[in-house]
C-alpha positions as CSV (number, residue, x, y, z in Angstrom):
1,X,30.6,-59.3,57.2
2,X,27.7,-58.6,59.7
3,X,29.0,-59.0,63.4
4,X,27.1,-61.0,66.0
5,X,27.3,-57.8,68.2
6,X,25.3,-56.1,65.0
7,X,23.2,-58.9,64.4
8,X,21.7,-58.2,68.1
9,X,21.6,-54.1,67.4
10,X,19.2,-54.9,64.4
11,X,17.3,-57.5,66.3
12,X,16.7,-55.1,69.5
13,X,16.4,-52.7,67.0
14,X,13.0,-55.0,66.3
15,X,10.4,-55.1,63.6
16,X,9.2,-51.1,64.8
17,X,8.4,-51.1,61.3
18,X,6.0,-48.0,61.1
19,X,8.8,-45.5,61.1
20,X,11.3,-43.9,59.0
21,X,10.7,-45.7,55.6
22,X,6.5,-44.7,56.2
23,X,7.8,-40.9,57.2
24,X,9.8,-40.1,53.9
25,X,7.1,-42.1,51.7
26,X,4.2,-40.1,53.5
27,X,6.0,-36.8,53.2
28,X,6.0,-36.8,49.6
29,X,2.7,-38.0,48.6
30,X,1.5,-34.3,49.0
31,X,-2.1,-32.8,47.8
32,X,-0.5,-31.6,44.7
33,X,0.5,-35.5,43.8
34,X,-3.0,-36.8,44.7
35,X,-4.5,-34.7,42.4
36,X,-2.0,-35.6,39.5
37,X,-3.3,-39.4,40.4
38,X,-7.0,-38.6,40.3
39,X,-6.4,-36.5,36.9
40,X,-5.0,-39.4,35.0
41,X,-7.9,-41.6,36.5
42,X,-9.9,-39.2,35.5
43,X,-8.4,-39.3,31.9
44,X,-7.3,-42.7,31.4
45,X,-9.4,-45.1,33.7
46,X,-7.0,-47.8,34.6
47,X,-4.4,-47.4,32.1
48,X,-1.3,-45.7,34.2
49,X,-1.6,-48.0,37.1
50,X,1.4,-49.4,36.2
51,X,3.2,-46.4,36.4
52,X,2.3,-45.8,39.7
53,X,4.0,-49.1,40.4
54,X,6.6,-48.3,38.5
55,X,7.1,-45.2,40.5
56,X,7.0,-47.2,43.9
57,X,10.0,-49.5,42.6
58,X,11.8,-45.9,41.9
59,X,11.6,-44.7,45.0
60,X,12.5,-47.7,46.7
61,X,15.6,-47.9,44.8
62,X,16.7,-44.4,45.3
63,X,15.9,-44.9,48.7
64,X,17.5,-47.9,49.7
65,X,20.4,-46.4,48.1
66,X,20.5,-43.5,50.6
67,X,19.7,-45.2,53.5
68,X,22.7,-48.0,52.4
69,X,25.0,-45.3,52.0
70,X,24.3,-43.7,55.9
71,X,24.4,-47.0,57.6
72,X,27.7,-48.6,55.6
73,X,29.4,-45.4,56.1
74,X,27.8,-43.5,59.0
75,X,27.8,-40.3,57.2
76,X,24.7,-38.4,55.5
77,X,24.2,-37.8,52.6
78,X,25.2,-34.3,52.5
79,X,28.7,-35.5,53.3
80,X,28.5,-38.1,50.8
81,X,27.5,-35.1,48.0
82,X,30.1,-33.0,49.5
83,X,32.7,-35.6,48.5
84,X,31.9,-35.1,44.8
85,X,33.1,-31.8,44.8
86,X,32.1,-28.3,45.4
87,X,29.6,-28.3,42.2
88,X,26.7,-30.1,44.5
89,X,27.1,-27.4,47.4
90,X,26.5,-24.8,43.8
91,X,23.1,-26.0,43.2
92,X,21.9,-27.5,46.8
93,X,23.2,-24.1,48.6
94,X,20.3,-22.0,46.4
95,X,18.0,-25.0,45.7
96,X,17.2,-25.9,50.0
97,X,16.9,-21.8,50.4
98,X,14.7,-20.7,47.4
99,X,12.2,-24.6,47.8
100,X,12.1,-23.8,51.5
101,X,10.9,-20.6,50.7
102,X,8.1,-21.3,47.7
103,X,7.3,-25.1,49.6
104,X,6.7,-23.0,52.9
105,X,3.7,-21.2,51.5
106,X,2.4,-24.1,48.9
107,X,2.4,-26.6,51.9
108,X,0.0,-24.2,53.7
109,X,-2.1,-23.0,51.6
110,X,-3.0,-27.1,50.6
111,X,-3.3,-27.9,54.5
112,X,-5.8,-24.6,54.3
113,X,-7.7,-25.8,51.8
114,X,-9.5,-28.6,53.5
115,X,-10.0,-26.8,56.5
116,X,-11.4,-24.1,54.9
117,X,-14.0,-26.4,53.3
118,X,-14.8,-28.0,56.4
119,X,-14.6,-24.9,58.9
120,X,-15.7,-22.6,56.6
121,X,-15.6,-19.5,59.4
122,X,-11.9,-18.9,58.6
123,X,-10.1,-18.0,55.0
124,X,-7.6,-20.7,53.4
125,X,-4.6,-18.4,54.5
126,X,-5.5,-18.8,57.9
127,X,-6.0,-21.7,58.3
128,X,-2.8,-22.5,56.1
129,X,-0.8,-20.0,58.8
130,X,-2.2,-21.7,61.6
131,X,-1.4,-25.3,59.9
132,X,2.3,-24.0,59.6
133,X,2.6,-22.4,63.3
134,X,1.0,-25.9,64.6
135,X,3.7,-28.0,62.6
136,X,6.8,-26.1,63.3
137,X,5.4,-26.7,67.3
138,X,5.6,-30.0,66.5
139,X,9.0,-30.4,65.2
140,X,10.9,-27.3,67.2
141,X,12.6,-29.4,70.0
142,X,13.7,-32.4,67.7
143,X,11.3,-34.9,69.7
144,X,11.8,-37.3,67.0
145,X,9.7,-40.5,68.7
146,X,6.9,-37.6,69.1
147,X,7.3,-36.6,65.7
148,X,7.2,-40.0,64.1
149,X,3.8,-40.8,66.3
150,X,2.3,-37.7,64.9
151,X,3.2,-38.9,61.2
152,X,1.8,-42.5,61.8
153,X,-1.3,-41.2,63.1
154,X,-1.4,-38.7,59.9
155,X,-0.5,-41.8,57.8
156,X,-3.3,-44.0,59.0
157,X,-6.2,-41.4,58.8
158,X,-5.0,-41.0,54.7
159,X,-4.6,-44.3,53.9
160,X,-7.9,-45.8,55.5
161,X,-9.7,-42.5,54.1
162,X,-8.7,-43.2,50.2
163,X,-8.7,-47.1,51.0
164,X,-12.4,-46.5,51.9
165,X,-13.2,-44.0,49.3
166,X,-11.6,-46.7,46.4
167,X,-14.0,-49.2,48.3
168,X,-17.4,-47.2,47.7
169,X,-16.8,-46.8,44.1
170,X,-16.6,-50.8,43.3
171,X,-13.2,-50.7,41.6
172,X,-13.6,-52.6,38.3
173,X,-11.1,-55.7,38.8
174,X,-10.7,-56.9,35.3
175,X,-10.1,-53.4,34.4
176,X,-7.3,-52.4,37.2
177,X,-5.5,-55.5,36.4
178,X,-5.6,-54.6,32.9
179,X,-3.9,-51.4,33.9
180,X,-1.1,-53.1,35.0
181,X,0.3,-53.6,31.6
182,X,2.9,-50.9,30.3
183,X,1.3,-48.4,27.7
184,X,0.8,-44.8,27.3
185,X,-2.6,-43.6,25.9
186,X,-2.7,-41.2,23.2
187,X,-1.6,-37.4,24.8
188,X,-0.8,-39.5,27.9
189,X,3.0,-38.8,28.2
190,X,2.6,-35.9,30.7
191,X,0.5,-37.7,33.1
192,X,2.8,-41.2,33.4
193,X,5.3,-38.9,34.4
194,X,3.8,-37.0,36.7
195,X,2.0,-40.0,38.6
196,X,5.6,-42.2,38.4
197,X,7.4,-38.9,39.5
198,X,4.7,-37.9,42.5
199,X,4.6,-41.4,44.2
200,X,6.5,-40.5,47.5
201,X,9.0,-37.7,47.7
202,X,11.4,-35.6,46.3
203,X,14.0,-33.8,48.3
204,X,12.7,-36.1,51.5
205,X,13.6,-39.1,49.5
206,X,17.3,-37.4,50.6
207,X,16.2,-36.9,54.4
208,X,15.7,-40.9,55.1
209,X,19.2,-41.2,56.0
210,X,18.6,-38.3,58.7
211,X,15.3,-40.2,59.9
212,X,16.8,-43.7,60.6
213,X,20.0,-42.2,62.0
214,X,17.3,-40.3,64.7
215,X,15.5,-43.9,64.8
216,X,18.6,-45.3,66.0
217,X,19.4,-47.2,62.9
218,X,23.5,-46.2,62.4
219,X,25.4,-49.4,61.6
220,X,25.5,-52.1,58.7
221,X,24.0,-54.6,61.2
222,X,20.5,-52.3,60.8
223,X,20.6,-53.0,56.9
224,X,18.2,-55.6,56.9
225,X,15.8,-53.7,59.0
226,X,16.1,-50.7,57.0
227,X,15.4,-52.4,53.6
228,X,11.8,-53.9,54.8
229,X,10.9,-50.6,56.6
230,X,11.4,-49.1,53.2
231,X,9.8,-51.8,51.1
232,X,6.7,-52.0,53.3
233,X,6.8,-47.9,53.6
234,X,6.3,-47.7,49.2
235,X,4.0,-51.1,49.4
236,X,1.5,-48.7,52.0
237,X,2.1,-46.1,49.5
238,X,1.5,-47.7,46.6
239,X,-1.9,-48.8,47.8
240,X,-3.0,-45.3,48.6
241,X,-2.1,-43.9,45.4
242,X,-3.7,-47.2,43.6
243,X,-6.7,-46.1,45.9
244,X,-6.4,-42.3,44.5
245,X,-6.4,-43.5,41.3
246,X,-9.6,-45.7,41.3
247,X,-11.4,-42.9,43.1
248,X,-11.0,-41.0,39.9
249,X,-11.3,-43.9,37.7
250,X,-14.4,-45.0,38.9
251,X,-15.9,-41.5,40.2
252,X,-14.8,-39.1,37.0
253,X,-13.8,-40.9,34.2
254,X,-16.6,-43.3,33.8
255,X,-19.0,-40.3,34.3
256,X,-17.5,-37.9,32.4
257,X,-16.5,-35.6,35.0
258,X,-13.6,-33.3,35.2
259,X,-11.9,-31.4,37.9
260,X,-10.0,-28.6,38.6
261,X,-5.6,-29.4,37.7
262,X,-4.4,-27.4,40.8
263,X,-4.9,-28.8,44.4
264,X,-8.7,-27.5,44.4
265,X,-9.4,-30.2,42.2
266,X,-9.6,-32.5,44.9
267,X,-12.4,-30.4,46.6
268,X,-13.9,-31.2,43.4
269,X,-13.5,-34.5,44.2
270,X,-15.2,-34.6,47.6
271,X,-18.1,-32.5,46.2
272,X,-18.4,-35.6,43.7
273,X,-18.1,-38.2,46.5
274,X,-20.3,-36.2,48.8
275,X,-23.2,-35.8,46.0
276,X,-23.0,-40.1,45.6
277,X,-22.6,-41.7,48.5
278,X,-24.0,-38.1,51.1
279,X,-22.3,-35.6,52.9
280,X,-20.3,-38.1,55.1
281,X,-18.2,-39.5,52.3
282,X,-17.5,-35.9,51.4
283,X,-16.3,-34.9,55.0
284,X,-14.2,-37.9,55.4
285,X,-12.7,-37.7,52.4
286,X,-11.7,-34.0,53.1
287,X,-10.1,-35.4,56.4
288,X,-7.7,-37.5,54.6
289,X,-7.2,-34.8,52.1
290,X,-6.2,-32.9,55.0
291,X,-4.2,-35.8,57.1
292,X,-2.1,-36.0,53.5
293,X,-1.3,-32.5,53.6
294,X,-0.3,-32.1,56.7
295,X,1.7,-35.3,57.3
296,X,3.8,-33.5,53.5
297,X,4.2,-30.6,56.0
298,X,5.4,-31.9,59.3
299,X,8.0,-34.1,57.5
300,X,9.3,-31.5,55.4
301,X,9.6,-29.1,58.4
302,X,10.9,-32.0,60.8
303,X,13.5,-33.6,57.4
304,X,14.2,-30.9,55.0
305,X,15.0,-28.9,58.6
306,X,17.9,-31.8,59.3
307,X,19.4,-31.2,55.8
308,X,20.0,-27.8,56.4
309,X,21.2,-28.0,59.7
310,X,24.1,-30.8,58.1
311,X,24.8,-28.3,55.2
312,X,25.1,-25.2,57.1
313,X,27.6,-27.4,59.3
314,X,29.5,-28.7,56.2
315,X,29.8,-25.3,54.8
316,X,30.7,-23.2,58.1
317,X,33.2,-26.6,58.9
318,X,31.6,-26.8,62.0
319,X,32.7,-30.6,63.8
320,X,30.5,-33.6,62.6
321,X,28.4,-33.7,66.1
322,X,28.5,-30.1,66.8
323,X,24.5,-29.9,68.4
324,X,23.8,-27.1,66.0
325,X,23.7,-28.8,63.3
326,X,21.4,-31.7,64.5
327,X,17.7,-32.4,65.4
328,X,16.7,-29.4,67.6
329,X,20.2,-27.2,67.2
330,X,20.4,-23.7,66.1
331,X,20.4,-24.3,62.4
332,X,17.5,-27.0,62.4
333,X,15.6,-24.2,63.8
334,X,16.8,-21.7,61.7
335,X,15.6,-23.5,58.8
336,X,12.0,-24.1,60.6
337,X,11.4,-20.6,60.8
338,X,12.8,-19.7,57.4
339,X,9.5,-22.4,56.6
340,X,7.2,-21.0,58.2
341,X,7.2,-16.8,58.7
342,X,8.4,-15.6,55.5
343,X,6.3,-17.8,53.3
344,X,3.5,-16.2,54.5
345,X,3.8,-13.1,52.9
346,X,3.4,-14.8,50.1
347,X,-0.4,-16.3,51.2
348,X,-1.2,-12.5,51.2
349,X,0.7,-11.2,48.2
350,X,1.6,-14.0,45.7
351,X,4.3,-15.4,44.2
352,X,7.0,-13.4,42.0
353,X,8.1,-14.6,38.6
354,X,11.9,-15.0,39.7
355,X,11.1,-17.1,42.4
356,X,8.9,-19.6,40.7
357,X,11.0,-19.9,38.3
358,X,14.1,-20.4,40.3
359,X,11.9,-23.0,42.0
360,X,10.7,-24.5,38.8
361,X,14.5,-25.2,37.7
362,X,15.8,-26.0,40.8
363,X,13.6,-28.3,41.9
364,X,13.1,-29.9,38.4
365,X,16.8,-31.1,38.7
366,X,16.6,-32.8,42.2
367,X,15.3,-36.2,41.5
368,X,18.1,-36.6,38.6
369,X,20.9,-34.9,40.8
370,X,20.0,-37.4,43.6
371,X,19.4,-40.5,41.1
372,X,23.2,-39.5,39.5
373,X,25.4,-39.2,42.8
374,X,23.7,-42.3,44.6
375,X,25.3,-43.8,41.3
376,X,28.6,-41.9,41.3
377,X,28.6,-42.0,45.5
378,X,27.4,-46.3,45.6
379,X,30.3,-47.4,42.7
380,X,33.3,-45.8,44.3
381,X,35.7,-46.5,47.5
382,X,33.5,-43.5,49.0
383,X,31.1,-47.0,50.1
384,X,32.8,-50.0,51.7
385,X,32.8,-52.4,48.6
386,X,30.4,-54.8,50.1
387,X,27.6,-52.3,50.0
388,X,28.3,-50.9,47.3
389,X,25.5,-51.0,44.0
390,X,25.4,-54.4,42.3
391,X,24.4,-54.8,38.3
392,X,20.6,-54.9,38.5
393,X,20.5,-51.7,41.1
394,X,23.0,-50.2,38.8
395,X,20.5,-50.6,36.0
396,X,17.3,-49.6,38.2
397,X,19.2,-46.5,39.3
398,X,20.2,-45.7,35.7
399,X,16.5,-45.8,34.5
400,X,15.5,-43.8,37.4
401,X,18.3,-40.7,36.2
402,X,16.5,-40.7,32.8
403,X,13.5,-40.8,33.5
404,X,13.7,-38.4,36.1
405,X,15.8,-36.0,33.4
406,X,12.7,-36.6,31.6
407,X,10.5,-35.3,33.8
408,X,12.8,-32.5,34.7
409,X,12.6,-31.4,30.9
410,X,8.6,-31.2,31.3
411,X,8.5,-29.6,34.6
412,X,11.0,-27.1,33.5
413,X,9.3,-26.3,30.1
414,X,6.2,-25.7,32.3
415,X,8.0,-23.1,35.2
416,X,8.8,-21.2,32.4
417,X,5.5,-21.0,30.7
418,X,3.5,-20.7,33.7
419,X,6.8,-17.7,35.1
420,X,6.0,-16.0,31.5
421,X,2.2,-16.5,31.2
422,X,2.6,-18.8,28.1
């Protein structure tokens, strides 16, 4: 039962809606995940719109589950995986040090891109290394209110920039409601899963409980808020990514025109826009481009940070509120610096085959490892039994742990090739 007393802490906790659920959604729609939308638009026209829908009802799921599981309980989840046993510590331990390592320099080289293209008078890796310098500022003294502005601000200049862009081409209506029903095209397979997999998030799909405990949301009596912070968060999303994918439906695939697969393919794409509608559609476009990048980067420095400070805690059985192990402690910026200065020698040098492909497998496994303890954590006394999963988000969360073990098949099977040239 909800108590008057937290009936009053979620109303005074208002309807401050553009917060955490916006943050974690926001974070994972990186440059690498707009350019999986705008290939299968390219591809396929309309035809996987409904899997980016059905990629927005994943996340929600997953996420509502997390954030259920921090405010019923009060712990993170971190402590919740830790009650599974020491076999979650085995693969998160390596997985948050070797993804810090590889996102660190991925997450600035796609923030240099666009400024390279539009300040031309400095190389990608420097403006990537100044990107990275500029967001660990951000996020070094756990300012979280700061912090959230900053990602609202980010937010807004990429969703009105691909809202705009999805405007000028005159989306076909008949055709993007035809999308909506379920079918994959002929050599399509790859491309559902990777524009279903890429809507929002990976590992910050596991930081929302950190982000609403620092928004002040800690009890059961914040439920309610939480839930439609989260839906409206994945509703904005959902819109951009729509918007990403009629940008390449209408601009590439009715023309014939490919792009590049990696994250340059969406300079290809302002090139396009910039030679139809002038140079300005090209700029602004490469603004958003940018604002979606770097809004990937300050979460994961600001989120991903919290995680490890709550592991390092866990595993050095440090007290639960020890301030080391919080926003702006010792281990929080441990983790931001681990993010940001050694990545950089790889701008300069490359990437080794063991790491990419300890990355490759590690990371592949995250979305199913999360999917399958929210199950295991929401269906035991480790919840209170009123919050815990009921049959349909049983189900949901279910489908979600196969297809993600789907998608971790693919993306494995491509680390390796791409870690042995084949």
């Amino acid at each position: 039962m909800t108590t008057p007393s937290q009936t009053t802490e979620s109303s005074r906790a208002g309807w401050s809606l553009v917060g955490p659920g916006l943050i974690v959604a926001a974070t994972g729609v990186g440059a690498a995940d707009l350019v999986a939308t705008v290939i299968a638009g390219q591809k396929f026209g309309y035809a996987l719109l409904w899997a980016v829908v059905v990629g927005c009802l994943m996340k929600v799921v997953l996420v509502e589950g997390a954030g259920r599981y921090s405010l019923a309980t009060g712990n993170t989840i971190y402590e919740g995986w830790a009650t599974l046993g020491r076999w979650t510590t085995w693969y998160f331990a390596p997985y948050i040090v070797i993804w810090g390592f590889v996102y660190g320099a991925a997450a600035m080289a796609g923030t240099g891109l666009p400024l390279h293209s539009l300040f031309p008078w400095l190389s990608v890796t420097v403006w990537g290394i100044i990107s990275g310098l500029a967001g660990a500022a951000l996020v070094w003294f756990g300012r979280y209110a700061v912090f959230e502005k900053v990602c609202a601000a980010l937010v807004g200049i990429m969703f009105v920039t691909m809202f705009l862009a999805a405007l000028l081409t005159l989306p076909n209506i008949p055709e993007l409601l035809a999308g909506l029903a379920p079918r994959i095209p002929e050599g399509g397979l790859i491309n559902v899963l990777s524009v279903a997999g890429g809507v929002g998030g990976t590992i910050t799909l596991a930081a929302y409980g950190y982000w609403i405990r620092e928004k002040g949301w800690t009890t059961p009596g914040h439920m309610r808020v939480m839930r439609l912070d989260n839906t409206v968060a994945y509703a904005v999303t959902g819109i951009f990514v729509i918007s990403t994918l009629i940008v390449g439906a209408e601009l590439l695939y009715s023309a014939g025109i490919a792009v590049d697969t990696g994250e340059e393919g969406l300079l290809d794409l302002s090139d396009v826009l910039k030679d139809r509608y002038g140079a300005w559609a090209g700029t602004v476009f490469l603004i958003g481009f940018w604002a979606a990048a770097m809004s990937s980067l300050v979460g994961v420095w600001n989120g991903v940070s919290m995680m490890f400070a709550d592991f390092v805690g866990h595993a050095r059985r440090l007290p639960k509120d020890d301030p080391s192990t919080r926003l702006g402690g010792t281990w929080y910026k441990a983790y931001i610096l681990w993010l940001t200065f050694p990545p950089m020698i790889m701008l300069f040098v490359g990437q080794p085959v063991w790491i990419i492909l300890a990355y490759g497998v590690l990371g592949a496994f995250f979305m199913p490892f999360l999917a399958v303890t929210l199950l295991w954590i929401l269906n035991t006394a480790r919840t209170p039994k009123e919050w815990r999963n009921g049959p349909v988000v049983n189900v949901l969360m279910a489908i979600c742990a196969l297809l993600f073990a789907w998608l971790a098949a693919t993306q494995l099977q491509g680390a390796i090739e791409r870690a042995f040239g084949g």
